[in-house]
Phi, psi and omega in degrees: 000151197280175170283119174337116177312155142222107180271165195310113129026092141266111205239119198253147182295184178294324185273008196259329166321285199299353177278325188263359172278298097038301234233290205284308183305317184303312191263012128299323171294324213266307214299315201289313178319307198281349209275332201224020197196101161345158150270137228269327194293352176293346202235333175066039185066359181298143177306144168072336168315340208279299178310332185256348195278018173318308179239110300208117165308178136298169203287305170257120169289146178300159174277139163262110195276127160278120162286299209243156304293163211270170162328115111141026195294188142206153200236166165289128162331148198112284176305151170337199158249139193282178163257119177280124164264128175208164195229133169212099171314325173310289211276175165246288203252159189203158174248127173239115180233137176227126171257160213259138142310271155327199217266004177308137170298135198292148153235146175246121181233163190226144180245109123329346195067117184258148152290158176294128187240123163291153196292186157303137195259142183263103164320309156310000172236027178280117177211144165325325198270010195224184191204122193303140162309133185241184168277133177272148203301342152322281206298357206247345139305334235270148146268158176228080207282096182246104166272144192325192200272284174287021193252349199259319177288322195261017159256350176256260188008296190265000175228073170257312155294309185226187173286136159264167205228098160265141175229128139289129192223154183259134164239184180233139143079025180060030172183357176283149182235116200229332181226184188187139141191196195190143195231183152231162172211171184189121122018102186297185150282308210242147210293203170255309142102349186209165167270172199244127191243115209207171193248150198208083171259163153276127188256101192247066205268149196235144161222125184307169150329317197254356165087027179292142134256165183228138178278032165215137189267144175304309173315340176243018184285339151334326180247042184272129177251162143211119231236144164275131159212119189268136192286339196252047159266135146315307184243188183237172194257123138344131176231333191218160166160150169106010168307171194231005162225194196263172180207143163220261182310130183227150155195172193237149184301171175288343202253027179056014158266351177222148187234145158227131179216119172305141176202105178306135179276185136336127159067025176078035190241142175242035180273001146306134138207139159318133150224127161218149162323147165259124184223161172349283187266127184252180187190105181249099183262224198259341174289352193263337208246101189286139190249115173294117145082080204253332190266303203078045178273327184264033171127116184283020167241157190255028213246144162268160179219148202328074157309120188230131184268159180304149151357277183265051143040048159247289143357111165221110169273133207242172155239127153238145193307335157113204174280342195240345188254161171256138180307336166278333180277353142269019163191133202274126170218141188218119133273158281163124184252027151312044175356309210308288195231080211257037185212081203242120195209139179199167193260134168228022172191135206184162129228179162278121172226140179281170146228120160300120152302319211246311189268355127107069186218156181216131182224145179304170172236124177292120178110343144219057188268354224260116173301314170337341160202185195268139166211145201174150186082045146291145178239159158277145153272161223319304202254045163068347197271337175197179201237142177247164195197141136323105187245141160217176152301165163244166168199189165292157191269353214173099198276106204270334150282358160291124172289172190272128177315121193261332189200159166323131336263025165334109172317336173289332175330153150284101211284128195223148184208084195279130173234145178315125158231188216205109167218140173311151186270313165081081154023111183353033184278326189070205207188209186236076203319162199230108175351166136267085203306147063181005183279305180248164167083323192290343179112342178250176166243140165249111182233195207353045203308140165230146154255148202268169208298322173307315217108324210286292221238159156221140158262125194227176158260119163221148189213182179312281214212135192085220147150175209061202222314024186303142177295342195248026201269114203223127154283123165297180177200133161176136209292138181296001164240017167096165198155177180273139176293130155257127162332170170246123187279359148356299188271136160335139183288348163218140197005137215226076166220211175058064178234178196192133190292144144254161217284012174247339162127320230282320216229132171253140153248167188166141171299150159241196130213061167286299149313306160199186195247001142286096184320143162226177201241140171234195166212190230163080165325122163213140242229155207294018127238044175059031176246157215253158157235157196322144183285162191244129132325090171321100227258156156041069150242355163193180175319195204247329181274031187210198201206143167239141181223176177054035187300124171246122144303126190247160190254100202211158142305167179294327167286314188024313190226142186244307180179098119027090148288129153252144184230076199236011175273003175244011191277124167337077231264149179276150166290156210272128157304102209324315206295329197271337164352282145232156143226179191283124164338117148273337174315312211185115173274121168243168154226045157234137184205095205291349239261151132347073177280087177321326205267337169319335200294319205294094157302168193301125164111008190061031149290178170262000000 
């Protein structure tokens, strides 16, 4: 038998110890690292990842669409704290942390993940012809992150010198880390400085007996609101409502001391307009109330079209139908019992004429005076010396060989296309008007230009046809002597109008239907060369079910206004001419305009 193996005897030296002492210690540390602990660059050191960070992920995390707010957003000093949206199939529970340029300690929040929720519904604005708001199949993914007050104020605090950096990370089982991603956002200098003053309608469109439709039933004009809204408010105040006529275009002098508002009389006559101080408490009667064209010396219609009073609240510049027209034969109007877009109303035959305060005379302004085209939407620049306005041909509002438009931007519309000019107002001598270079001539309509506080810029809207509230309805940017125009990077993906400077230049507001088709209100930086940054939402400025329009900054306090008596059922009406009897609103395409619409009757060949 062989003899029993033994193998030989070893004694490894002292330095071969310590060496293998050494080797086994680096792959326990590699062990614990790779076993418990993410790869570190996904996370960038942010404060609290750590914590979650128990089990080792996949190796590449999924991407997380942040909606809201998007890259590179900036917000007012103030504001309400935003709902961050953002949608990830990866994660269950998620962490939101955001770190500073600076030396501010980084914050750490924690999500269950809430779904996105619609606001409250105003029942009174429940109707067959409309459909309560839902969700988009986007928005019914989308989580939601809202930080408390102080978590919202000391995330504005520290991101003022620079942008703050939010990162959301998605986890699984609360500590698996499976998606990320990350944006900035960053806080102005400069406020906002004024509350916002707007019309807050329902959009409920009605059809009469006789199959008119109209986009208000007379019976619901009650519920036309009109709200104050200070941004570092959670909600806005009701200032008017419960009217027993309609009201539409408002706007305020530049020092905020004077309001002008279209105001329906007694028996419809919409030959009203308001002029008053703006105070706490308002009041508007009959000693307030200007009757356009009480003689009919300039035209037999009396009806205005946005009227904007001057700077220094002497001034008020209209579109009138002129000396030879009738209000129908001068604006193409088609309604719809489409809630979405229950409106398509515009001027196709018009000129500018002022009104004197002092002197109670209302005159064409020479040079956009021409029955040859339409001119319409004037505004003043800053300092009152010219107007900027909307030029097209004129024509008829209605082609009787044509079928009738069934919906918004319908090829049957009267196809109109406005290009911007520019004419001194010359104490009310006018001049000789001027294109607006990168404004006019492009192929598009440029309608409702505002200039900004400066003087520097005017922002407007183009869209195909027509204008303001149009689904393809986009802001413009282009220097107030002309130039090339820029897009806004603002805007939305459906319709984008109504806007207004606040009074230091810095912030635009302006409607959407981005969201819903209930219009909601945003805002916009724009920054000393006019560049705009992504829109911010006005979080709760009305039901969820109701719609805002016509947003005005008034340069006032956030209280400014407690609330607007109106008083016109006692106002003398001049007598009324049979032709003016009725027609459509002209004060304002909103989109609710409860009125009675002549030109609706009318079918192709001029049956009824």
């Amino acid at each position: 038998m062989f003899p029993a193996f033994r193998p030989a005897k070893f004694r490894p030296s002292r330095q071969t110890r310590l060496k293998a002492l050494v080797f086994l210690g680096l792959f326990a540390a590699a062990f614990v690292t790779i076993a418990f602990v993410p790869v570190p660059a996904r996370f960038d050191g942010i404060a609290g990842v750590a914590a979650h960070a128990a089990t080792a992920g996949p190796q590449t995390l999924s991407p997380i669409s942040i909606d809201y707010p998007l890259n590179g957003s900036i917000f007012p000093p103030g504001i309400t704290p935003p709902t961050f949206l953002w949608r990830d199939a990866a994660g269950t529970s998620w962490s939101i942390d955001v770190t500073f340029a600076g030396s501010a300690a980084p914050i750490h929040a924690e999500s269950t993940g809430e779904r996105m929720k619609l606001g409250p519904i105003d029942k009174e604005c429940i109707a067959d012809s409309n459909k309560l708001p839902q969700l988009t199949a986007q928005q019914a993914a989308s989580w939601t992150w809202t930080p408390d007050a102080a978590t919202w104020a000391a995330i504005q605090a520290h991101s003022v010198s620079g942008p703050a950096t939010v990162t959301i990370t998605g986890y699984r089982d609360g500590h698996i880390a499976y998606s990320q991603s990350r944006m900035e956002m960053a806080t102005s200098k400069d406020p906002v400085g004024a509350p916002i003053f707007y019309r807050d309608v329902p959009l409920m469109p009605s059809a009469g007996v006789n199959g008119v439709v109209s986009p208000l039933s007379p019976s619901a004009i009650h519920l036309i609101h009109w709200r104050l809204r200070d941004i570092t408010r959670p909600e806005s105040h009701t200032v008017l409502r419960d009217m027993p006529s309609c009201a539409n275009c408002h706007s305020f002098s530049a020092d905020g001391k004077t309001f002008g508002m279209d105001i329906d009389g007694p028996a419809n006559d919409k030959g009203l307009y308001a002029v008053v101080p703006t105070s706490k408490h308002m009041s508007i009667a009959s000693k307030d109330m200007v009757h356009w064209n009480t003689d009919g010396t300039v035209g037999q219609s009396r009806v205005g079209f946005m009227s904007q009073v001057s700077p220094d609240g002497r001034y008020v510049v209209s579109t009138f139908a002129g000396p030879d027209l009738k209000l129908p034969d001068s604006y193409y109007v088609k309604n719809f019992l489409d809630y979405r877009f229950l409106q398509v109303f515009f001027p196709t035959r018009g000129i500018l004429e002022w009104y004197s305060r002092q002197s109670g005379l209302r005159t064409p302004l020479p040079g956009a005076d021409d029955p040859h085209y339409v001119q319409t939407d004037g505004v003043w620049s800053p300092d009152g010396k010219y107007i900027v306005f909307a030029r097209a041909v004129a024509e008829a509002p209605h082609d009787p060989e044509v079928p009738p438009a069934t919906h918004a931007l319908d090829a049957n519309e009267t196809q109109i296309k406005y290009d911007l000019y520019r004419i001194p107002f010359n104490d009310g001598k006018g001049g000789t008007p001027e294109p607006i270079e990168g404004a006019s001539g492009n192929g598009m309509s440029n309608n409702f230009p505002k200039v900004s506080p400066d003087g520097k810029w005017i922002v407007y809207v183009q869209c195909k046809n027509g204008q303001l509230m149009r689904p393809d309805s986009q802001l413009y940017i282009v220097p107030f002597k002309g130039g090339a125009a820029r897009r806004l990077l603002a805007n939305t993906s459906l319709m984008n109008s109504w806007h207004s400077f606040s009074p230091n230049g810095r912030w635009l507001v302006f409607s959407s239907k981005a969201r819903s088709p209930y219009t909601q209100m945003y805002l916009t930086h724009l920054d000393a060369d006019g560049n705009s940054s992504p829109a911010i939402l006005i979080d709760n400025a009305t039901a969820a079910n109701r719609a805002v329009n016509i947003p005005e900054f008034a340069n006032i306090a956030g209280d400014g206004i407690d609330d607007i008596d109106v008083h016109v059922a006692d106002v003398n009406k001049p007598d009324v001419a049979k032709s003016d009897v009725v027609k459509p609103d002209a004060s304002a395409p909103n989109e609710s305009r409860p009125e009675d619409q002549k030109p609706e009757v009318q079918k192709p060949g001029g049956q009824k």
